[in-house]
PQR file with spaces between the fields and no chain letter, atoms N, CA, C, O and H, PARSE charges and radii, in Angstrom:
ATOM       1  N    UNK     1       0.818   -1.198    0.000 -0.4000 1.5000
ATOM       2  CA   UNK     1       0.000    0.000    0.000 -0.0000 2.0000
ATOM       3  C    UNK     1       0.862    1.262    0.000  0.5500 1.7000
ATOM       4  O    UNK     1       0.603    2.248   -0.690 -0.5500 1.4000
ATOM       5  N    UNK     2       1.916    1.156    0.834 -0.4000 1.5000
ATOM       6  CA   UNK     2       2.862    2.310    1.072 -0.0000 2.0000
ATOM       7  C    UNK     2       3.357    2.508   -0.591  0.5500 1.7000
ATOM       8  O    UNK     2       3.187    3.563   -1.201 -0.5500 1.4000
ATOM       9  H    UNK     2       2.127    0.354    1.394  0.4000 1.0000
ATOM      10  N    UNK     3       3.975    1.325   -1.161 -0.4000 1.5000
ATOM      11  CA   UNK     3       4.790    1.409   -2.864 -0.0000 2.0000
ATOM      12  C    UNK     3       3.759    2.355   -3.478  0.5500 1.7000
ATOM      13  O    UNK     3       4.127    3.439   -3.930 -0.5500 1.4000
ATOM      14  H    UNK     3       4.113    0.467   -0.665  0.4000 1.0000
ATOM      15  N    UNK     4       2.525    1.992   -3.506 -0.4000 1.5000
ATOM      16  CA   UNK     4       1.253    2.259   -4.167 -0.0000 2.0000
ATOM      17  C    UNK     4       1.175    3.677   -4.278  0.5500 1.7000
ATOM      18  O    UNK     4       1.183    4.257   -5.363 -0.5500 1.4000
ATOM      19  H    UNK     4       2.226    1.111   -3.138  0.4000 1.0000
ATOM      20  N    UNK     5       1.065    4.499   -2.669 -0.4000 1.5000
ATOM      21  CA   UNK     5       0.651    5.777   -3.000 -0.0000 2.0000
ATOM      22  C    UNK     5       2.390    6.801   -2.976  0.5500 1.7000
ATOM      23  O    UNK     5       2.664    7.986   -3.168 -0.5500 1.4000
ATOM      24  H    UNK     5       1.059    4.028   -1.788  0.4000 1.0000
ATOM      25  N    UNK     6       3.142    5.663   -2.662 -0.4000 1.5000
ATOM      26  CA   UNK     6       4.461    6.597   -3.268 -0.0000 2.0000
ATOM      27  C    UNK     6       4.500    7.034   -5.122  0.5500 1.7000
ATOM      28  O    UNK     6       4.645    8.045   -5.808 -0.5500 1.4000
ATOM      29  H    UNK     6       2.920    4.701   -2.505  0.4000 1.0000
ATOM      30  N    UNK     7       4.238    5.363   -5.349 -0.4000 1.5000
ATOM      31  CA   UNK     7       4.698    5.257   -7.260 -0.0000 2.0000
ATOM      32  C    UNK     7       3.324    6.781   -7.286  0.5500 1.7000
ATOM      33  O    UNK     7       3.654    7.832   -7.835 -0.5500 1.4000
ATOM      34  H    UNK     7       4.120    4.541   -4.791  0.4000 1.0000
ATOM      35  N    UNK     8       1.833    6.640   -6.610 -0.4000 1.5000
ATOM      36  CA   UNK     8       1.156    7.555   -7.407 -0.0000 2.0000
ATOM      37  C    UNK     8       1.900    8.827   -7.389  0.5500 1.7000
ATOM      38  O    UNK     8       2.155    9.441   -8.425 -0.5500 1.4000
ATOM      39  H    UNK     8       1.564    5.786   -6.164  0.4000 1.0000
ATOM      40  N    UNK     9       2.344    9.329   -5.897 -0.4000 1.5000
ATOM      41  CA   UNK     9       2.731   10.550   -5.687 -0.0000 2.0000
ATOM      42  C    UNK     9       3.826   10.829   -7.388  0.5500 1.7000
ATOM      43  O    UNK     9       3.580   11.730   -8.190 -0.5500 1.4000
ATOM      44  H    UNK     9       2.137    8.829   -5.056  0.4000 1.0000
ATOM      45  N    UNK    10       4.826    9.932   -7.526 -0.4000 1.5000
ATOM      46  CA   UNK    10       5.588   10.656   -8.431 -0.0000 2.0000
ATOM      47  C    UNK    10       4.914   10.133   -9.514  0.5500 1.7000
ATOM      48  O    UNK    10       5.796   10.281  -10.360 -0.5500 1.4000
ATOM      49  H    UNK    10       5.026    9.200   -6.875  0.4000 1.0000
ATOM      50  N    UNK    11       3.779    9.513  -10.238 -0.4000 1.5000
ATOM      51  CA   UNK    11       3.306    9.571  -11.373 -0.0000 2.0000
ATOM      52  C    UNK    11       2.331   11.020  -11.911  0.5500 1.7000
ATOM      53  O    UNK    11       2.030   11.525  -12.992 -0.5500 1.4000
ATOM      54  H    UNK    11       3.063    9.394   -9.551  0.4000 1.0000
ATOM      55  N    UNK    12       2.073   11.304  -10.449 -0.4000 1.5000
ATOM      56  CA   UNK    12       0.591   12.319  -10.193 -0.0000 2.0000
ATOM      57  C    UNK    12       1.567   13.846  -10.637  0.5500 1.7000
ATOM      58  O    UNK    12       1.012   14.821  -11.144 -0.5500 1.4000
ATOM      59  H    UNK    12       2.317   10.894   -9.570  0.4000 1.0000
ATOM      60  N    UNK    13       3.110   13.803  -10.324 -0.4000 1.5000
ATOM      61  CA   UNK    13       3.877   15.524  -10.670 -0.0000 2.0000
ATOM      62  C    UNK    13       4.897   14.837  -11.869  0.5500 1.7000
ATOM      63  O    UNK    13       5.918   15.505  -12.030 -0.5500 1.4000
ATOM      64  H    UNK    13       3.561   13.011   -9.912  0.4000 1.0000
ATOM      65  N    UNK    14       4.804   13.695  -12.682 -0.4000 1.5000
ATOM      66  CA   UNK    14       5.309   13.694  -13.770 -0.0000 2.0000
ATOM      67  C    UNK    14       4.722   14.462  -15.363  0.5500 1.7000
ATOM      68  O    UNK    14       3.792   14.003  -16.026 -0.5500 1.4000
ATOM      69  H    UNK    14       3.975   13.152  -12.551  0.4000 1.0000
ATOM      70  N    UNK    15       5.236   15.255  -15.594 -0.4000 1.5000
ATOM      71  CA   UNK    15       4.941   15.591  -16.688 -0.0000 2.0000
ATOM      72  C    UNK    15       3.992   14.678  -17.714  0.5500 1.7000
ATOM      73  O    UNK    15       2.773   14.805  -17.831 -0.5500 1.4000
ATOM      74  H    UNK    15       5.991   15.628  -15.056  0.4000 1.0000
ATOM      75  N    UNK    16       4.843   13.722  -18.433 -0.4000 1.5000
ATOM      76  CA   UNK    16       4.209   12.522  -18.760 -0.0000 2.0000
ATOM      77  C    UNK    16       3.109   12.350  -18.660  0.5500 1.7000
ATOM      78  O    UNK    16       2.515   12.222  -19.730 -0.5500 1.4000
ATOM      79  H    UNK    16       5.833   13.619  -18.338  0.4000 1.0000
ATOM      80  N    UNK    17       2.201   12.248  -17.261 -0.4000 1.5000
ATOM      81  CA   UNK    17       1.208   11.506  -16.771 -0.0000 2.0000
ATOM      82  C    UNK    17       0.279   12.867  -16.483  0.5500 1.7000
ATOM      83  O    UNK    17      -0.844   12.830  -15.979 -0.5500 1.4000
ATOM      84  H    UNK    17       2.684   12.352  -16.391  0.4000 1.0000
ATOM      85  N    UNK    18       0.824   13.804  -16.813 -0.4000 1.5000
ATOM      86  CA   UNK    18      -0.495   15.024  -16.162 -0.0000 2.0000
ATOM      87  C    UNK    18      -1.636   15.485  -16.577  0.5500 1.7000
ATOM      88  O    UNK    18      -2.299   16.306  -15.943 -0.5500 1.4000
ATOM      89  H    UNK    18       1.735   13.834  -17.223  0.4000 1.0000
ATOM      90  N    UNK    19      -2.036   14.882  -17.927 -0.4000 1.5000
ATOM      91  CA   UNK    19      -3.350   14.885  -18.237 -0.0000 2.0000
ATOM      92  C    UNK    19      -4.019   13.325  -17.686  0.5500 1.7000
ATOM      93  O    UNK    19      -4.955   12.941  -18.387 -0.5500 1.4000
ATOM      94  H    UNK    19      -1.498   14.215  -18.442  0.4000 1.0000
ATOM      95  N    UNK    20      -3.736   12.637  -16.819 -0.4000 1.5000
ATOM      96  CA   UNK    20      -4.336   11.494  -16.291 -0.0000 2.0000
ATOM      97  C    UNK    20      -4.899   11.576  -15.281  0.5500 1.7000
ATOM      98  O    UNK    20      -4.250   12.104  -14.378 -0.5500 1.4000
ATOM      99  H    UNK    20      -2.975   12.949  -16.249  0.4000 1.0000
ATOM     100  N    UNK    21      -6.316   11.117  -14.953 -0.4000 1.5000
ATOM     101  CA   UNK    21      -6.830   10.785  -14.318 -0.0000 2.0000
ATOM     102  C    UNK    21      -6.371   10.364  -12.770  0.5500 1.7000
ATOM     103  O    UNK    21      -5.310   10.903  -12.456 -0.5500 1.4000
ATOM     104  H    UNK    21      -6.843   10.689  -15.687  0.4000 1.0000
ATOM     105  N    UNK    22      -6.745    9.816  -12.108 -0.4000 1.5000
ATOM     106  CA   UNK    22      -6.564    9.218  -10.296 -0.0000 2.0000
ATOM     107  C    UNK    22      -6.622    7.581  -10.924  0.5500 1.7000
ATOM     108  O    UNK    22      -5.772    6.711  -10.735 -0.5500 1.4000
ATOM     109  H    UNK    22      -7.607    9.379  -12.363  0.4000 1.0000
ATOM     110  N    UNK    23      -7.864    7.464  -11.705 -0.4000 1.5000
ATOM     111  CA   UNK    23      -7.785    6.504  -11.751 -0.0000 2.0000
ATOM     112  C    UNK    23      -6.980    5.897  -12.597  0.5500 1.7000
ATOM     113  O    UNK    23      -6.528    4.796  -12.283 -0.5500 1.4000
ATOM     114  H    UNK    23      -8.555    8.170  -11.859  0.4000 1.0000
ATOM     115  N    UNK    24      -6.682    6.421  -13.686 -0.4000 1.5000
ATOM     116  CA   UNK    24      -5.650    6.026  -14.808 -0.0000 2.0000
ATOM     117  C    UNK    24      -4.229    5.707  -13.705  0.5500 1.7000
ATOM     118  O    UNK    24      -3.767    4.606  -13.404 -0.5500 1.4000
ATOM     119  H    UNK    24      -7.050    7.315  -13.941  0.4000 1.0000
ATOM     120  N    UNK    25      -3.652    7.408  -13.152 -0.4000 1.5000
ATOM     121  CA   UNK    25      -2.471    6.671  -12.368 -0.0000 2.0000
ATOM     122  C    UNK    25      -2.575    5.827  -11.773  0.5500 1.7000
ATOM     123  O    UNK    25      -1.480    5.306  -11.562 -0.5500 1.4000
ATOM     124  H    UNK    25      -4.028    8.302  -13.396  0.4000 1.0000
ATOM     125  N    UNK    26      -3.786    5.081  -11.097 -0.4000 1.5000
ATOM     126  CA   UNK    26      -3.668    4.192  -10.407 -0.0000 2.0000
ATOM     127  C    UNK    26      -3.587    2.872  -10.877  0.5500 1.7000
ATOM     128  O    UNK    26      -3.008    2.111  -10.101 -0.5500 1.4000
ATOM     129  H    UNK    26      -4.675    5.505  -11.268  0.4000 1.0000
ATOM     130  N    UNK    27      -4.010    2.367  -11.950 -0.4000 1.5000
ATOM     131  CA   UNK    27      -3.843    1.343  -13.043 -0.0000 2.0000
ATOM     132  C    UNK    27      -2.319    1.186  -13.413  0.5500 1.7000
ATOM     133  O    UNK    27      -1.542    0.235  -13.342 -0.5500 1.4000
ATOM     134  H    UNK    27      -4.480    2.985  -12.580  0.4000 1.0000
ATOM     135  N    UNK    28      -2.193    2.523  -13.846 -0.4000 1.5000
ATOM     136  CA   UNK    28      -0.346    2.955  -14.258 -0.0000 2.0000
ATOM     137  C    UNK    28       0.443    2.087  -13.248  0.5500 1.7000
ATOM     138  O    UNK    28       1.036    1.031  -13.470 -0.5500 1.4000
ATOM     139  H    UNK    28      -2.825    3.296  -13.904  0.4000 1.0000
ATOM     140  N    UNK    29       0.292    2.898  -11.874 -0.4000 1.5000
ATOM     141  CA   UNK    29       0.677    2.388  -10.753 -0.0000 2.0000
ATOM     142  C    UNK    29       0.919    0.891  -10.899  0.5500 1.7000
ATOM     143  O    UNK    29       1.895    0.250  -11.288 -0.5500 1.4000
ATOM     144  H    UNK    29      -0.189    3.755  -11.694  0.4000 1.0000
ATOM     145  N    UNK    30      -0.423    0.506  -10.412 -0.4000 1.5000
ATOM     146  CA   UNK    30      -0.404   -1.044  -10.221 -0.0000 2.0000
ATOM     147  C    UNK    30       0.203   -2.182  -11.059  0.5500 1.7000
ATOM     148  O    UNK    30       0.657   -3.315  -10.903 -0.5500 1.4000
ATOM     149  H    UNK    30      -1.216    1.027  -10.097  0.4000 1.0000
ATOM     150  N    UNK    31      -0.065   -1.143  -12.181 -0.4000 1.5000
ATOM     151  CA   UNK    31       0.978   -2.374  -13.181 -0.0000 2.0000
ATOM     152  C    UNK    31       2.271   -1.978  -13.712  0.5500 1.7000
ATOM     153  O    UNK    31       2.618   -2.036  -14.892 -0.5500 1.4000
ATOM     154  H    UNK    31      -0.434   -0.222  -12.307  0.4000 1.0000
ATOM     155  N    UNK    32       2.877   -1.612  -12.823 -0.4000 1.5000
ATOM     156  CA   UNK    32       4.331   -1.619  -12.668 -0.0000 2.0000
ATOM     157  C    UNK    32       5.363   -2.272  -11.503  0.5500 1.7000
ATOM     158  O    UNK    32       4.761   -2.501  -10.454 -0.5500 1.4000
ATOM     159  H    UNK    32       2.595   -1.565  -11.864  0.4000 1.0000
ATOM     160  N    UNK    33       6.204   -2.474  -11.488 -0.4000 1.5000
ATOM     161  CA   UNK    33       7.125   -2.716  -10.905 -0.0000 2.0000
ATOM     162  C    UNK    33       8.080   -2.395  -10.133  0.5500 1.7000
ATOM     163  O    UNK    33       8.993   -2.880  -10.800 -0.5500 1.4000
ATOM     164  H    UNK    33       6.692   -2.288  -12.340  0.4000 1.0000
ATOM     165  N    UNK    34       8.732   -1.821   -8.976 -0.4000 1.5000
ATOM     166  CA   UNK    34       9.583   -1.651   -8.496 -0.0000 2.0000
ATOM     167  C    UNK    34      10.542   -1.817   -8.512  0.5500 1.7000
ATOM     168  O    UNK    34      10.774   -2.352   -7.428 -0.5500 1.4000
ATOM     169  H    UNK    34       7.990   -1.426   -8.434  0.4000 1.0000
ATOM     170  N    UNK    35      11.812   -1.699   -9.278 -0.4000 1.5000
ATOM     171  CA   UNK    35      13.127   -2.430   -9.814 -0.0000 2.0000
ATOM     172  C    UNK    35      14.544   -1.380   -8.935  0.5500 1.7000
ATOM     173  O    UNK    35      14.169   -0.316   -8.444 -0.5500 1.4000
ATOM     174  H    UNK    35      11.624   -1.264  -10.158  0.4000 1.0000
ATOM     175  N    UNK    36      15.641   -1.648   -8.836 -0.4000 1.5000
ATOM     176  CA   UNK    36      16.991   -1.120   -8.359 -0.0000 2.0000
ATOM     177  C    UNK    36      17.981   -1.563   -9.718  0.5500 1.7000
ATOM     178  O    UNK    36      18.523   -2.555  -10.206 -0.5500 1.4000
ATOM     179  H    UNK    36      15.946   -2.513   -9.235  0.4000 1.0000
ATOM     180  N    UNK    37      17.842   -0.396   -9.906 -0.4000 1.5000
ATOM     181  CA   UNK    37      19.512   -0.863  -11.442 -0.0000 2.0000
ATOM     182  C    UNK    37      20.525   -0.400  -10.318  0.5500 1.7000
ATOM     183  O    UNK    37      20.216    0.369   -9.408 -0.5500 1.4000
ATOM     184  H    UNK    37      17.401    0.409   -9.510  0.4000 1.0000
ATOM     185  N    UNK    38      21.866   -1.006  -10.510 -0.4000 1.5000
ATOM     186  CA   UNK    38      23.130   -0.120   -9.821 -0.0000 2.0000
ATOM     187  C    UNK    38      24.118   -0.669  -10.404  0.5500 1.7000
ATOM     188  O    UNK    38      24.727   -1.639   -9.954 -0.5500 1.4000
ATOM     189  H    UNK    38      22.118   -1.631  -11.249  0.4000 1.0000
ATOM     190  N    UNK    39      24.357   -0.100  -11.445 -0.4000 1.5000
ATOM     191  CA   UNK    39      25.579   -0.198  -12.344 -0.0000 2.0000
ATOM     192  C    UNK    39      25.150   -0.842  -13.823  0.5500 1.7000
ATOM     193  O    UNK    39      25.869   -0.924  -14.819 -0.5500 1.4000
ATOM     194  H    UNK    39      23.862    0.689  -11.811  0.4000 1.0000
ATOM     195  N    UNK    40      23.731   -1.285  -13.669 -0.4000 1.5000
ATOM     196  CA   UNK    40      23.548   -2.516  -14.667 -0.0000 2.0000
ATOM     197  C    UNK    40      23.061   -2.021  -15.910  0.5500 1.7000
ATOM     198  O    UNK    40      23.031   -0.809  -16.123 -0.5500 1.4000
ATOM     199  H    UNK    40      23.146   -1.219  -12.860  0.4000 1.0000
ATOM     200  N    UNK    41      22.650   -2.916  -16.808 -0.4000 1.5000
ATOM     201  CA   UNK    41      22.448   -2.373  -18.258 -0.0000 2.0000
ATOM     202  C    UNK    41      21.030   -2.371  -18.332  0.5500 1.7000
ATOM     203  O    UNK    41      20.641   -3.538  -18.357 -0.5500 1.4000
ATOM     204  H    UNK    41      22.675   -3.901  -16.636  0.4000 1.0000
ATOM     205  N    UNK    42      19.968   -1.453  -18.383 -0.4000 1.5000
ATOM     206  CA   UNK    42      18.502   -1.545  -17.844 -0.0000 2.0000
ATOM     207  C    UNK    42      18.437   -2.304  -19.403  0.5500 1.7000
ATOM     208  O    UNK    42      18.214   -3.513  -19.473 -0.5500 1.4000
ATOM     209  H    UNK    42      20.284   -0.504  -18.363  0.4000 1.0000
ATOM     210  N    UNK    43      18.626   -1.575  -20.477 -0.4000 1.5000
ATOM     211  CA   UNK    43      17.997   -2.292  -21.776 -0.0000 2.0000
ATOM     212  C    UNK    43      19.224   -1.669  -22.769  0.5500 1.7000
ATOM     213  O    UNK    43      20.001   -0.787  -22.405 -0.5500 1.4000
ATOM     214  H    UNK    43      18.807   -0.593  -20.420  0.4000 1.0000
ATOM     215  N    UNK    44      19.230   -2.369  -24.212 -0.4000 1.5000
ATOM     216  CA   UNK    44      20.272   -1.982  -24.929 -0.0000 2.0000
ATOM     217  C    UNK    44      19.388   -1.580  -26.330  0.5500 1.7000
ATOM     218  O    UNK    44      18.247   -1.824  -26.722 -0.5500 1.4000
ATOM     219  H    UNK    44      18.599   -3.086  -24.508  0.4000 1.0000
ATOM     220  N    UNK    45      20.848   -0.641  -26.996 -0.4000 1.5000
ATOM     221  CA   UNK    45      19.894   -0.436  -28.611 -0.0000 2.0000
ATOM     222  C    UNK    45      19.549   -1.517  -29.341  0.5500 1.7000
ATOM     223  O    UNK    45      20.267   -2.511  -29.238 -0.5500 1.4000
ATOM     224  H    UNK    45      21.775   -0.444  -26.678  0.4000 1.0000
ATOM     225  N    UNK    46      18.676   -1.545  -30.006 -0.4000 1.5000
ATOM     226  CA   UNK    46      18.138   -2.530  -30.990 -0.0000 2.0000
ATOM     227  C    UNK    46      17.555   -3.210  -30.499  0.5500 1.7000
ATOM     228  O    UNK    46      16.744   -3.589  -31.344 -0.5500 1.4000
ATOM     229  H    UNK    46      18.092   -0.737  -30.090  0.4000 1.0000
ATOM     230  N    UNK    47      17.243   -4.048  -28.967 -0.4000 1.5000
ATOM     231  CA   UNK    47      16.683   -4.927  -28.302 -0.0000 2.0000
ATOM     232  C    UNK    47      14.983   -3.908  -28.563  0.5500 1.7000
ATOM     233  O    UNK    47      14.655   -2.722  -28.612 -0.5500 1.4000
ATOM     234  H    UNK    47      17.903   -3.740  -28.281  0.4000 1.0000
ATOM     235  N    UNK    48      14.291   -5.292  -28.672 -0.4000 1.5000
ATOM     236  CA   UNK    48      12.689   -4.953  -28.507 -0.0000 2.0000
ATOM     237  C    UNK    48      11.991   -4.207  -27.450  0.5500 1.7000
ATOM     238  O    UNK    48      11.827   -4.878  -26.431 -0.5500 1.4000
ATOM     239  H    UNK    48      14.557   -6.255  -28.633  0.4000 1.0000
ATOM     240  N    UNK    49      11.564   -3.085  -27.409 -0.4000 1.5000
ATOM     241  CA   UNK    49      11.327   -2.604  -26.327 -0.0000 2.0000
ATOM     242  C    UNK    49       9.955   -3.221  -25.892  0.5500 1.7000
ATOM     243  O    UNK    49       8.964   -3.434  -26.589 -0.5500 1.4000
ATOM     244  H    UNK    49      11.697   -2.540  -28.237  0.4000 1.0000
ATOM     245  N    UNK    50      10.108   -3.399  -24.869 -0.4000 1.5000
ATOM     246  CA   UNK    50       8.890   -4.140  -24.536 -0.0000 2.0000
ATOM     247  C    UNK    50       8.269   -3.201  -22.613  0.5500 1.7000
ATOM     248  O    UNK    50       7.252   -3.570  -22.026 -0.5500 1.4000
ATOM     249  H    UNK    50      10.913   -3.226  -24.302  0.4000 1.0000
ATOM     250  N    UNK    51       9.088   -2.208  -22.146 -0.4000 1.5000
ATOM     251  CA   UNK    51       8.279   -1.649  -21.475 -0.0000 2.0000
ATOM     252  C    UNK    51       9.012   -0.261  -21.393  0.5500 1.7000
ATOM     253  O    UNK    51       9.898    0.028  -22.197 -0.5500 1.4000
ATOM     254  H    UNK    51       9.915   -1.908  -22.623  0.4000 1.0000
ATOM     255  N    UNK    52       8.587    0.634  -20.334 -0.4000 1.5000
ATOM     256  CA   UNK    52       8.932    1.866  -20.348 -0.0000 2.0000
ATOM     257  C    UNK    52       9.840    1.596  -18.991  0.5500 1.7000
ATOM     258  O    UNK    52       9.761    0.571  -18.313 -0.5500 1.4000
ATOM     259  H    UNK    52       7.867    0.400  -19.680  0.4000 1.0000
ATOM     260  N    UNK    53      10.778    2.789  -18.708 -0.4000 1.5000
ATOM     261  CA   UNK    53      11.317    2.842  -17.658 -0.0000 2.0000
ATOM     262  C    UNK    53      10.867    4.559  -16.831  0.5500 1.7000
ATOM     263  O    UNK    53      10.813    5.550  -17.559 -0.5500 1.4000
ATOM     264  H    UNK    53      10.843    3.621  -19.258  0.4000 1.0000
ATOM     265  N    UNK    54      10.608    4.675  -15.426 -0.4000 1.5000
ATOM     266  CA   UNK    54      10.997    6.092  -14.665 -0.0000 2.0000
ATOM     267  C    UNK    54      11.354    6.027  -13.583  0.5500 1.7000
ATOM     268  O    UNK    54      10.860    5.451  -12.614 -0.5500 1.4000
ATOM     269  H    UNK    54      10.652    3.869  -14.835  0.4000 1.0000
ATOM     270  N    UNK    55      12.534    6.815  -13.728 -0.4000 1.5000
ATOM     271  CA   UNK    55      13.744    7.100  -12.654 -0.0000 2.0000
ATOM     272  C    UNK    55      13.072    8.000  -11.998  0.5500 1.7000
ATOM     273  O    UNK    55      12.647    9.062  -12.454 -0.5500 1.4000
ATOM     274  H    UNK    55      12.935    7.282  -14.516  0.4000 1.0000
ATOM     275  N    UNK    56      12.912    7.393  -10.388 -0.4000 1.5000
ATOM     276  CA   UNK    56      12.544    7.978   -9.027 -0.0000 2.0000
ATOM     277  C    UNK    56      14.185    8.930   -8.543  0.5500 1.7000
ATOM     278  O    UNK    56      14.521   10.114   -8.552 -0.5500 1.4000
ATOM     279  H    UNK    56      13.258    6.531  -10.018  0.4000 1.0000
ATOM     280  N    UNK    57      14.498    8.313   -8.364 -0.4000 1.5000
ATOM     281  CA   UNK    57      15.814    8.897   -8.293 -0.0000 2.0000
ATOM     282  C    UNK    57      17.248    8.066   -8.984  0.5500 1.7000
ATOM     283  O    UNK    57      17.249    6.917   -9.427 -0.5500 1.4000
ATOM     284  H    UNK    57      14.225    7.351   -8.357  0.4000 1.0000
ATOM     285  N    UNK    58      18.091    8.748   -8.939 -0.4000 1.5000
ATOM     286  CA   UNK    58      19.193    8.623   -9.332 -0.0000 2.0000
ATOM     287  C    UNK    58      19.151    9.329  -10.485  0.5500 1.7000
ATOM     288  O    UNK    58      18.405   10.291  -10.670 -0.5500 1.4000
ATOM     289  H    UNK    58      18.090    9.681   -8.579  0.4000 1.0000
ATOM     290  N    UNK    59      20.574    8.519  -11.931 -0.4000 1.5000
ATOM     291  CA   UNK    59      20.128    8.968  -13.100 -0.0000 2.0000
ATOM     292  C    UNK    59      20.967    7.646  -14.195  0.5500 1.7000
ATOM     293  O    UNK    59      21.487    6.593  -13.829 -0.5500 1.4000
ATOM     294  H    UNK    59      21.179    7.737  -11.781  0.4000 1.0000
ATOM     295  N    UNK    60      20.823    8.250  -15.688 -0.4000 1.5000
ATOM     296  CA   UNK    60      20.981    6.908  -16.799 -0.0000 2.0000
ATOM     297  C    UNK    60      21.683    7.635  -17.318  0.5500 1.7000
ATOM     298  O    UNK    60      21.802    8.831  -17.048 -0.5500 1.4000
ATOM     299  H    UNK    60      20.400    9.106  -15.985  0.4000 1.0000
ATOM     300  N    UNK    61      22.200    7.089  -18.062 -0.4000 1.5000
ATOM     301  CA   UNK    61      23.235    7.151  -19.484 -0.0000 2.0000
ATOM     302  C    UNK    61      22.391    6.883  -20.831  0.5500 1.7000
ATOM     303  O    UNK    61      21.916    5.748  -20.828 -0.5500 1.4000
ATOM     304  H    UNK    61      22.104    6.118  -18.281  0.4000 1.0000
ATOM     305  N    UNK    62      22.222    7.292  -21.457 -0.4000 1.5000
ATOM     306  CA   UNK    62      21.879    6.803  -22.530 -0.0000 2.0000
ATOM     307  C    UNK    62      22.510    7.247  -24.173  0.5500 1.7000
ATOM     308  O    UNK    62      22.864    8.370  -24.532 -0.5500 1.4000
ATOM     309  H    UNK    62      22.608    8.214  -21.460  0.4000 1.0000
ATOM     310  N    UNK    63      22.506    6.096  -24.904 -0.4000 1.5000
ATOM     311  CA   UNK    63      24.242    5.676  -25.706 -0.0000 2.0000
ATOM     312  C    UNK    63      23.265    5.484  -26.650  0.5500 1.7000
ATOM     313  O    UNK    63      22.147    4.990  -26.502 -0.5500 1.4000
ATOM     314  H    UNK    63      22.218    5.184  -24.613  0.4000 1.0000
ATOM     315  N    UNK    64      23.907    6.017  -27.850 -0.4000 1.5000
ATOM     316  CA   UNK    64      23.349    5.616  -29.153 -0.0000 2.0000
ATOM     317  C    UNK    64      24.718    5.352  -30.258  0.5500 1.7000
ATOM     318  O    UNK    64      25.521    6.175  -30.697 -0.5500 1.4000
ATOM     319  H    UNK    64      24.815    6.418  -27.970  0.4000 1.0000
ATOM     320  N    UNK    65      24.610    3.811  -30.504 -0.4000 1.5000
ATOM     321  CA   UNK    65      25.725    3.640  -31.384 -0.0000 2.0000
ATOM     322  C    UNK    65      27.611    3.354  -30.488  0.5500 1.7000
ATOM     323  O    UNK    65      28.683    2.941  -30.930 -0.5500 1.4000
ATOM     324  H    UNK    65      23.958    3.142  -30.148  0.4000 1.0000
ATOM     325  N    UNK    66      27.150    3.843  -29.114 -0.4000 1.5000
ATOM     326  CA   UNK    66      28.233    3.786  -28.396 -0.0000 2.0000
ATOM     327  C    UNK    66      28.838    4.888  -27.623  0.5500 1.7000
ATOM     328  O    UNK    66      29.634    5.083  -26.705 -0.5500 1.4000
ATOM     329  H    UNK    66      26.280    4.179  -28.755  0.4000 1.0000
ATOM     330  N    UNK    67      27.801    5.729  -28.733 -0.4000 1.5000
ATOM     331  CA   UNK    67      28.503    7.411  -28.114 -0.0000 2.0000
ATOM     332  C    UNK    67      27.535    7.329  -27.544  0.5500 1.7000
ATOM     333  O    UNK    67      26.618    6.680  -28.047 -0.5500 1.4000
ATOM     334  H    UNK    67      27.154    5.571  -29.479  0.4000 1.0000
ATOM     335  N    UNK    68      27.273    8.326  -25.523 -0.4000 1.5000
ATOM     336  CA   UNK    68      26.438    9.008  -24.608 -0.0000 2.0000
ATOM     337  C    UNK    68      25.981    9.985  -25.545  0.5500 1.7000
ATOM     338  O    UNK    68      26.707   10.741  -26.190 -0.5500 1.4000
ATOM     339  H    UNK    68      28.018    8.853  -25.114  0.4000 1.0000
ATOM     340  N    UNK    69      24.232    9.900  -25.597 -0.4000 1.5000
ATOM     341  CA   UNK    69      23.904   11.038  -26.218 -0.0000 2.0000
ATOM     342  C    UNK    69      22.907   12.334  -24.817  0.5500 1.7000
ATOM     343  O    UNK    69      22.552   13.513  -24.801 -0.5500 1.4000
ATOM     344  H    UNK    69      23.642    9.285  -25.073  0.4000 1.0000
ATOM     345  N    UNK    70      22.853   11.229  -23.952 -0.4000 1.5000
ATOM     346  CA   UNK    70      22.052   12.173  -22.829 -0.0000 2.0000
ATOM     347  C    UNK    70      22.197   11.318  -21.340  0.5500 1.7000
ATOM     348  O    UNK    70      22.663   10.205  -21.096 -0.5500 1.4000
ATOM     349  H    UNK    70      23.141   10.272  -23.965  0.4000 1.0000
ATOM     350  N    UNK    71      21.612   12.307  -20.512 -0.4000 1.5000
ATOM     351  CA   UNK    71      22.050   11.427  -19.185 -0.0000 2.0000
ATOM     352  C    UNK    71      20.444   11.674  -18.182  0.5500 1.7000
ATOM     353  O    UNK    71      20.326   11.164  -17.068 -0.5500 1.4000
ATOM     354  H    UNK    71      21.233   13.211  -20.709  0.4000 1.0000
């Protein structure tokens, strides 16, 4: 319950999500996941994307071709 109305709190002041509903974030919410990257490779180019990622805190790298194009 606690994950629940944390994930809403930062879905509810994401840009992204601000024409959504209570109830939409809350669907959003629920069907996501809680994950910890620390150091690891979340997903690579060309691989199938098959979900979205948002950083609560910390931050990413992201490489196109090899070169960092943003962080």
């Amino acid at each position: 319950m606690a994950d629940l109305k944390n994930s809403l709190k930062h879905l509810r002041y994401s840009p992204l999500f601000s024409s959504c509903s209570s109830k939409d974030l809350e669907r959003i919410a629920k069907a996501g996941d809680r994950v910890t990257f620390e150091g690891e490779v979340m997903t690579k180019q060309g691989d199938p994307g098959k979900e979205a990622f948002i950083i609560l805190s910390g931050k990413a790298k992201v490489k196109r071709s090899g070169k960092k194009v943003a962080t």
